[in-house]
MIKETI-531861 format. One record per residue (C-alpha): x, y, z. Coordinates in pm, 1 decimal. Example, Ala and Ser with C-alpha at 12.3 -4.5 7.8 and 13.67 -1.06 7.14 Angstrom:
2
SITE     east    north       up
SITE   1230.0   -450.0    780.0
SITE   1367.0   -106.0    714.0
REM end
This chain:
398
SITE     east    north       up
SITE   1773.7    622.3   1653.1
SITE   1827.3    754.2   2016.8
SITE   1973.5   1044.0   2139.3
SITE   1924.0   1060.3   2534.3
SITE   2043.3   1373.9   2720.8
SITE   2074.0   1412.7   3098.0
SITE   2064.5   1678.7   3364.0
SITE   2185.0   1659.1   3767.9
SITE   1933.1   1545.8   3970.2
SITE   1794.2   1824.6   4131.5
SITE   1826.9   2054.9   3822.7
SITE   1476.4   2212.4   3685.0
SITE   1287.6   1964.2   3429.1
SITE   1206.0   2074.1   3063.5
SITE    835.7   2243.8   3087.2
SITE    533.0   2019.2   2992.7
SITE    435.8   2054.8   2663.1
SITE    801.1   2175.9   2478.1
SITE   1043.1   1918.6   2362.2
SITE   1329.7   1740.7   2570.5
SITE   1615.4   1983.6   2648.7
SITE   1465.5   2306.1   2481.3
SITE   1217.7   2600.2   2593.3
SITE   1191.2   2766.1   2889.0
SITE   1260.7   2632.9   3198.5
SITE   1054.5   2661.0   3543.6
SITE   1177.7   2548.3   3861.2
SITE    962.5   2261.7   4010.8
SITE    813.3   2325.7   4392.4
SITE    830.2   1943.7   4508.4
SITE   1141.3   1998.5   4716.8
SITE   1177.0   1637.4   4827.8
SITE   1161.8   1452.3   4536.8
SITE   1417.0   1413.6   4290.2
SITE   1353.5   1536.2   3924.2
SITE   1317.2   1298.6   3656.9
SITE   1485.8   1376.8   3352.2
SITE   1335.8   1414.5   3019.2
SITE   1592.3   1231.0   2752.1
SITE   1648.7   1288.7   2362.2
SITE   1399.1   1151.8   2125.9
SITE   1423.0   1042.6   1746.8
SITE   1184.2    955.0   1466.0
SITE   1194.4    688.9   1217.2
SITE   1001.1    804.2    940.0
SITE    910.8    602.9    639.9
SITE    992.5    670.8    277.3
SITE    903.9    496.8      0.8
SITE    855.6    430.7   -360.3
SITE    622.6    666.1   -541.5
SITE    278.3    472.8   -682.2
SITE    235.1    590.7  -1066.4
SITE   -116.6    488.1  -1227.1
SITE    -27.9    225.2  -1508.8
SITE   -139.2    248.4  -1836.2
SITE   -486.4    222.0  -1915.3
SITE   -655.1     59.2  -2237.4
SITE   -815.6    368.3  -2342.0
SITE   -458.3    473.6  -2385.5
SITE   -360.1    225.9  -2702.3
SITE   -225.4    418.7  -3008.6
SITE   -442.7    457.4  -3276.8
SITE   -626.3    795.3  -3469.5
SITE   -816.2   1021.7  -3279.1
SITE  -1223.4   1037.0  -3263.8
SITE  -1378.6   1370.5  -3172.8
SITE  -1357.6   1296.4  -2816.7
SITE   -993.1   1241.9  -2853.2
SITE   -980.4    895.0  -2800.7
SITE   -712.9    733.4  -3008.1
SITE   -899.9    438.4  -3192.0
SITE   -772.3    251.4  -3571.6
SITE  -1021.3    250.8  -3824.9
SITE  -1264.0    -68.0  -3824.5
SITE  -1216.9   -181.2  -4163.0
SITE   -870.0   -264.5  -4043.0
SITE  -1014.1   -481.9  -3828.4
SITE  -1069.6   -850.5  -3966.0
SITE  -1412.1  -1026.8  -3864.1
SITE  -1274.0  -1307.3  -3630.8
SITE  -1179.5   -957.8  -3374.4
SITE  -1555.6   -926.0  -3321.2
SITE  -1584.7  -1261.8  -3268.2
SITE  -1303.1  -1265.9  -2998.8
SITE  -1399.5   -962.7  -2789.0
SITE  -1787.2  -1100.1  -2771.3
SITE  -1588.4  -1415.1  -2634.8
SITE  -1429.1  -1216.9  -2371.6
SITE  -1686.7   -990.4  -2290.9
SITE  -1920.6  -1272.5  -2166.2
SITE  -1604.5  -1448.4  -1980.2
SITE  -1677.9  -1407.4  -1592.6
SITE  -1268.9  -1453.2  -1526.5
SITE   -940.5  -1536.7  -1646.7
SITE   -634.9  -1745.6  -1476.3
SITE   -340.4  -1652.9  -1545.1
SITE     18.6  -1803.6  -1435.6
SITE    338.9  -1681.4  -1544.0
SITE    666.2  -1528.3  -1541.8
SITE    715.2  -1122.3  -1501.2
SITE   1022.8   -877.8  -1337.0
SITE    915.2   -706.6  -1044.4
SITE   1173.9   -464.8   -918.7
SITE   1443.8   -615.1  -1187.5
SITE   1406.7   -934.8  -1022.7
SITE   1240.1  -1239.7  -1170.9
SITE    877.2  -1308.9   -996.8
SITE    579.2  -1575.5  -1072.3
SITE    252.5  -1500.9  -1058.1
SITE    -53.1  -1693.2  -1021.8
SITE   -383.1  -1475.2  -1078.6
SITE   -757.4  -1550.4  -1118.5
SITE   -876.1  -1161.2  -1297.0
SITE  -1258.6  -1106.4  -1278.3
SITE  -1429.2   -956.0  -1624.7
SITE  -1404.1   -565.9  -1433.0
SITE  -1026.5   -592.7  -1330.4
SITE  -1092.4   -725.8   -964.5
SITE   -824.8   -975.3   -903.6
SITE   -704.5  -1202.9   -631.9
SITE   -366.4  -1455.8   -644.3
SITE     22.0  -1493.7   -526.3
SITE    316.4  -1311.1   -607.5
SITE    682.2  -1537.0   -551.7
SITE   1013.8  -1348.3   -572.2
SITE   1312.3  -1448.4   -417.1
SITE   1138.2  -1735.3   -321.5
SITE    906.0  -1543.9    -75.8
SITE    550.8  -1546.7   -121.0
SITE    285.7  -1324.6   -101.2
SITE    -83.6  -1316.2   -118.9
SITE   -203.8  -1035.8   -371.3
SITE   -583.7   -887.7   -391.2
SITE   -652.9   -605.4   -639.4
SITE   -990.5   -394.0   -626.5
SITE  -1137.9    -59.8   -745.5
SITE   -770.1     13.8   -930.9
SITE   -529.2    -93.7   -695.4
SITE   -361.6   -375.4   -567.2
SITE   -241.3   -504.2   -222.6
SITE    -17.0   -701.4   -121.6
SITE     54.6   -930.8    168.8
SITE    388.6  -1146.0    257.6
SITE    624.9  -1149.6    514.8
SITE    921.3   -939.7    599.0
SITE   1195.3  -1055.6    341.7
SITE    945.5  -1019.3     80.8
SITE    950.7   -648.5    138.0
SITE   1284.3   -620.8    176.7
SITE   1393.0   -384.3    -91.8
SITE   1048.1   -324.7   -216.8
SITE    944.4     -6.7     -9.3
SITE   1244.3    224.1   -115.6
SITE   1593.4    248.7     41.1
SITE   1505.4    388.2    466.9
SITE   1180.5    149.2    457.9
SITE   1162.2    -83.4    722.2
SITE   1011.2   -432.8    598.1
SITE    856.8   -498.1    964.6
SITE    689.0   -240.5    883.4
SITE    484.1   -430.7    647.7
SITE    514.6   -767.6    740.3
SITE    199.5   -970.6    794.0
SITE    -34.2   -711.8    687.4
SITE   -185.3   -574.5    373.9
SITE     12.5   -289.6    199.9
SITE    -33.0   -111.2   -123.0
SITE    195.7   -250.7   -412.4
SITE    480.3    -56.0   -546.1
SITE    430.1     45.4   -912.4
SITE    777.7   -155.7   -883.9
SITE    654.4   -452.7   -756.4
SITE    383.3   -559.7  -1010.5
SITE    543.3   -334.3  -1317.8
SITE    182.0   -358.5  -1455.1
SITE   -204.2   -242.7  -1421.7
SITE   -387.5   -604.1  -1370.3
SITE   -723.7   -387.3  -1446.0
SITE   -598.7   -236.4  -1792.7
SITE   -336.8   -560.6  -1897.4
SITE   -566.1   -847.7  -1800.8
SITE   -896.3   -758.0  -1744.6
SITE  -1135.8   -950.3  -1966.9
SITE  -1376.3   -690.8  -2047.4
SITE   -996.4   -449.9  -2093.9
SITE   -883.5   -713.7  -2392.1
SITE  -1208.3   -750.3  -2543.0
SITE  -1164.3   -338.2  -2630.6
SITE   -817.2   -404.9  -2715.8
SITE   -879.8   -692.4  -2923.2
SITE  -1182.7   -459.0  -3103.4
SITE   -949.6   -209.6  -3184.5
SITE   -687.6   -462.0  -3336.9
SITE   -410.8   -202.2  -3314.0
SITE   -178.0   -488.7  -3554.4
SITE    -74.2   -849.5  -3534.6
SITE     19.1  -1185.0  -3679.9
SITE     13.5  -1504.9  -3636.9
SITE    219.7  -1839.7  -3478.0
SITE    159.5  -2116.4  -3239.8
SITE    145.9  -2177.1  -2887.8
SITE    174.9  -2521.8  -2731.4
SITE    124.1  -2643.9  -3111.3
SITE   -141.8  -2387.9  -3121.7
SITE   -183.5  -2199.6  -3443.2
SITE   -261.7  -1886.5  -3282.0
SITE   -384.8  -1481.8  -3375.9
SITE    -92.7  -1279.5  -3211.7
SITE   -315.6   -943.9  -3132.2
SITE    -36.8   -652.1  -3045.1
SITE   -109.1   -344.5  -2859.8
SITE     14.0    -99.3  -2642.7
SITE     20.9   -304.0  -2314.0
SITE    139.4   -655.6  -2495.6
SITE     83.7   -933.6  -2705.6
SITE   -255.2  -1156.2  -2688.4
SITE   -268.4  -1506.4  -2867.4
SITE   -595.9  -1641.5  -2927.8
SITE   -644.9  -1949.6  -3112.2
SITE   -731.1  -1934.2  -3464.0
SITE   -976.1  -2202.4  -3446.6
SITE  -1351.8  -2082.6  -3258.3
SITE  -1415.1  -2025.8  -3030.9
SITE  -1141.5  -1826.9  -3013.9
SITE   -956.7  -1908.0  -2712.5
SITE   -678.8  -1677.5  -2572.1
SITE   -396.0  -1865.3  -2453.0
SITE   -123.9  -1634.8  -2365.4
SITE    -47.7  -1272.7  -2258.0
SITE    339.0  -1142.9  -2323.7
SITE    405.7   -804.1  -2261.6
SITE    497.7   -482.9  -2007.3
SITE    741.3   -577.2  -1695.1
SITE    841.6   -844.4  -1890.7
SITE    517.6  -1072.3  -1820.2
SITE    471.6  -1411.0  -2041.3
SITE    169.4  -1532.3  -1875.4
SITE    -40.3  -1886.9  -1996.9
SITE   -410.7  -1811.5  -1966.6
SITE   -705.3  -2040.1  -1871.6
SITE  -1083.4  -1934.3  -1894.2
SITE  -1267.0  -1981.2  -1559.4
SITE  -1653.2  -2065.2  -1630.1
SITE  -1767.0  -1956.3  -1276.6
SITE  -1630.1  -1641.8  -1083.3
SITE  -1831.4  -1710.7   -809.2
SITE  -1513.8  -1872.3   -587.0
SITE  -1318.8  -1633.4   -713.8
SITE  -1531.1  -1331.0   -612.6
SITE  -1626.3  -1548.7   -277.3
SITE  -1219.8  -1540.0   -172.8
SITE  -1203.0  -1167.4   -328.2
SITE  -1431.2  -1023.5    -89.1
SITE  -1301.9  -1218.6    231.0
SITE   -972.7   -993.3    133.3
SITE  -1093.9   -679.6     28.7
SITE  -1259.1   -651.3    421.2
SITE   -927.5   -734.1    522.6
SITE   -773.0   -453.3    415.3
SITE   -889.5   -173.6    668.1
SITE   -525.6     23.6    747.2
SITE   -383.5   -132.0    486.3
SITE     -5.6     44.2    461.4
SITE    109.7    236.0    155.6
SITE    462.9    249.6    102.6
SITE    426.3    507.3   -171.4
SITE    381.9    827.4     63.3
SITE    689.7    998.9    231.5
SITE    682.3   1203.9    536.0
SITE    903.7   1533.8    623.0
SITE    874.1   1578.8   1025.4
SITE    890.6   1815.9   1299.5
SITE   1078.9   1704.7   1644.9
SITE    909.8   1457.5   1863.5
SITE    744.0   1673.6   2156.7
SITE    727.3   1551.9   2533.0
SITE    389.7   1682.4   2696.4
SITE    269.1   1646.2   3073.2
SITE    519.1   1377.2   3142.2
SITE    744.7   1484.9   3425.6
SITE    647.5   1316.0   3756.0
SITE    295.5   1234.8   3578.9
SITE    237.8    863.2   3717.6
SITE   -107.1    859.1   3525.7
SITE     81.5    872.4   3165.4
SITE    315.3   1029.9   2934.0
SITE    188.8   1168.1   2609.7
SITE    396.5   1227.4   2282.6
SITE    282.3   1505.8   1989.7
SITE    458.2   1500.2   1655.8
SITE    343.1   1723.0   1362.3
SITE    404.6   1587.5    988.4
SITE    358.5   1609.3    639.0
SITE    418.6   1499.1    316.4
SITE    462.9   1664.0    -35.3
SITE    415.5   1295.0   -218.5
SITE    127.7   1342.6   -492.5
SITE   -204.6   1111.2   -345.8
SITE   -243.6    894.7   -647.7
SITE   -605.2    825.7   -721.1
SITE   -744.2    530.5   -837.3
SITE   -973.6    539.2  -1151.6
SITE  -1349.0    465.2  -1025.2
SITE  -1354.0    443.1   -687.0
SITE  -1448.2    718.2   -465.0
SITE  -1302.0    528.7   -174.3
SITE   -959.5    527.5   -301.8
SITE   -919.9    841.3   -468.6
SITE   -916.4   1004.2    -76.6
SITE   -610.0   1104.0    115.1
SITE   -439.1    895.1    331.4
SITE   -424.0    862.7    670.6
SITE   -128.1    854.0    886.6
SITE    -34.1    640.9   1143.5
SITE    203.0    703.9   1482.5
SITE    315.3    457.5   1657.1
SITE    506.7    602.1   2002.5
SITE    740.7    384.9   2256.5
SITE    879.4    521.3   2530.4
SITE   1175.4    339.8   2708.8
SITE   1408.9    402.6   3029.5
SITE   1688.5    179.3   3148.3
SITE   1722.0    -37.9   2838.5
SITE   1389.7   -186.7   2811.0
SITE   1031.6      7.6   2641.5
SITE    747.1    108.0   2943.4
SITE    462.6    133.6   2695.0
SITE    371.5    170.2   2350.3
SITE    104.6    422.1   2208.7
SITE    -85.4    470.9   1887.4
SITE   -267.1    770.7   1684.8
SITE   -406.6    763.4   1340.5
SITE   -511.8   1144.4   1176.3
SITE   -624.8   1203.8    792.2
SITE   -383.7   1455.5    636.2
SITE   -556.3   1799.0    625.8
SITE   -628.3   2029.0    275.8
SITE   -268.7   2085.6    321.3
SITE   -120.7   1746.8    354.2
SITE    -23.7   1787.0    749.8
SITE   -118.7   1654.8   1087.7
SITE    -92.8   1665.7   1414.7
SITE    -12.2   1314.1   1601.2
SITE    -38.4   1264.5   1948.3
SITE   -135.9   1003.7   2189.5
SITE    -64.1    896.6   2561.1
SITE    146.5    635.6   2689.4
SITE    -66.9    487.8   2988.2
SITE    125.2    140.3   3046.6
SITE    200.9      6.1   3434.3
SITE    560.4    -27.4   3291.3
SITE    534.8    348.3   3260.3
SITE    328.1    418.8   3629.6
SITE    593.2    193.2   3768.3
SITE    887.0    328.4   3630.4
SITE    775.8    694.2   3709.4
SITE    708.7    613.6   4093.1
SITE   1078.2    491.6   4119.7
SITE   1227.2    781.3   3992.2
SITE   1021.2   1022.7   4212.2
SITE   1111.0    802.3   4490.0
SITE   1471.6    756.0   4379.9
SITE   1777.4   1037.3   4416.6
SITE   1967.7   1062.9   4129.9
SITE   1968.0   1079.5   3766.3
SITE   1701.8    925.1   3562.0
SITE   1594.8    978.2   3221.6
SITE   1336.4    828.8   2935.1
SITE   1361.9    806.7   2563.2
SITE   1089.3    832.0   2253.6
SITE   1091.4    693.6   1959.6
SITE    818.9    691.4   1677.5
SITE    723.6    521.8   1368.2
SITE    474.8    684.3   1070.9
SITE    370.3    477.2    801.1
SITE    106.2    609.2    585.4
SITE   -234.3    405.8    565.8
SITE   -404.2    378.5    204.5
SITE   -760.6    282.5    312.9
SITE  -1014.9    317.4    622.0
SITE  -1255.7    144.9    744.9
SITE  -1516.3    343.2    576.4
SITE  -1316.3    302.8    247.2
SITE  -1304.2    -75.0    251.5
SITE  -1686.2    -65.7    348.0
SITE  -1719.1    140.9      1.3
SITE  -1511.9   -114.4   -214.8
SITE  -1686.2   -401.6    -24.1
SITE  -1998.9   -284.6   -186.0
SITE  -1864.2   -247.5   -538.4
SITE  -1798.7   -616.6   -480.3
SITE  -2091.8   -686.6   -422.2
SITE  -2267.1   -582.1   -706.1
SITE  -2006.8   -724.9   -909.5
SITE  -2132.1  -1025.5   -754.0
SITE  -2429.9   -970.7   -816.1
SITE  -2449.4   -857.9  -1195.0
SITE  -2271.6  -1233.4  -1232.9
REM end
């Protein structure tokens, strides 16, 4: 939003530095040229939906060791289980393709899950698609505007996201791809054998494992194939073994370095007032200061020290004057020990030189409007260089 206030021509300018229309005022000494005005300003400041950590396997129900680790006892545990997490230990990935709710809508999911939890595939909901990458505990997401329409929380703006890598809503997915479909996550699963049953799938006669996260059918005939995953966010999901990872981990890494500034929604920002500073009758540029912070928790991702670190935050400033922007300008600050920063950066544009030498040259009234938009960034470059590496050696332990 806009709120642009005016003055006569001729009346003293708002000092540099303090915001439009407030402060002290000082009486300028350039007698023959007529004052520019500084207008109103306004900030549209994200706010999203709050990331929670999903459930992890080490989580499943069970009694308690001396660590206090909930695990059943093994003679529970019938012999093919053994047999079945071996299988799934030595799997390099999984495919998986299915239905699930994301956000109360239906969605369809196609996902290739490496035996650590690293994961790349698509996401379709309301018939937009978009491309999905998962590493070191979280996932990202990629699609186009409608696609995050309603998935950022009720002031976010979808351009906001469009195009680019952003961190998935907990409400998006409904599920922890590391903990619900990892191989190496269902081989523990499977080796605690929390309860189960048996059925059929596709004329299957199948071992229906249950745990806390869902259902896993694996065929009762070796070598024990599973063949279908049911369970949280209301994911039925048909599952394929995939002999060689090495495509898989090939496209994985070509997103993870990608995914420098990636966005995340999950972070809200409280804000001061957008602040003017060496602007009047400055032809060189016009620079904008805004000081924010946020009181959303930083949600850490298990084993990675690259995404366990606070976000950044990211300003983007236009300022505009008779209807149409002069120049755009951008500044990106960590948040401090206290969750604040300080945002500034200069507007520098020839729409802006231009505009400015008209209104010195020009009697009358003339005024200039700022607007801003913060979004919250979930990785840096340094960051994606860290998870880059972790893909690596997942690449290379085979």
């Amino acid at each position: 939003m806009s709120s642009p206030q005016s003055l006569p021509s001729g009346q003293p300018s708002p000092p540099a530095g303090g915001p439009a229309g407030g402060g002290p005022r000082r009486r300028l000494r350039i007698p023959s040229l007529p004052r520019p005005l500084v207008a109103g300003l306004a900030v549209a400041a994200l706010v999203g939906t709050v990331i929670t950590a999903g459930l992890r396997a080490d989580d499943a129900p069970g009694d308690r060791t001396a660590s206090g680790v909930q695990s059943p006892s093994r003679s529970a545990a019938p012999p093919w289980t053994a047999e079945v997490a071996a299988r799934l230990k030595e799997l390099p990935a999984l495919r998986y393709s299915g239905a699930f709710t994301s956000g109360g809508r239906p969605a369809w999911a196609t996902l290739s899950v490496t035996r650590s939890g690293s994961a790349i595939g698509t996401i379709t909901r309301d018939g937009r698609r978009a491309l999905l990458v998962s590493v070191g505990g979280a996932t990202y997401l990629k699609g186009p505007a409608a696609f995050w329409t309603n998935s950022a929380g009720p002031t976010a703006l979808p351009e906001d996201f469009a195009g680019r890598w952003a961190k998935a809503p907990v409400t998006t997915l409904g599920f922890d791809i590391r903990s619900f479909l990892a191989p190496s996550s269902i081989a523990e699963l499977v080796r605690r054998f929390p309860g189960g049953g048996s059925g059929e799938v596709d004329g299957r006669p199948v071992y229906r494992i249950q745990t806390a996260l869902g259902t896993y059918s694996v065929t009762v005939a070796q070598p024990h194939e599973l063949l279908r995953v049911e369970g949280v966010a209301g994911a039925r999901f048909d599952v394929t073994a995939v002999p060689d990872a090495a495509p898989v981990l090939t496209e994985l890494r070509r997103r993870v370095a990608a995914l420098g500034g990636a966005r995340d929604p999950g972070v809200r920002f409280e804000h001061g007032g957008l602040k003017f500073v060496n602007c009047n009758e400055n032809v060189s540029g016009c620079t904008v200061r805004l000081e924010v912070s946020t009181r959303s928790p930083v949600v850490a991702n298990d084993g990675s020290s690259a995404t366990a670190a606070a976000p950044r935050v990211r300003m983007t400033a236009t300022i505009s004057a008779d209807g149409r922007a002069l120049g755009s300008c951008t500044d990106v600050q960590p948040l401090n020990a206290s969750r604040k920063a300080t945002l500034s950066c200069t507007v520098t544009s020839r729409g802006w030189r231009e505009w400015m030498r008209r209104a010195r040259d020009v009697p009358g009234r003339h005024e200039y409007t700022a607007q801003a938009r913060v979004v919250a960034e979930a990785l840096s470059a340094r960051q994606v260089a860290e998870l880059l590496a972790a893909v690596d050696q997942e690449r290379r332990a085979g």
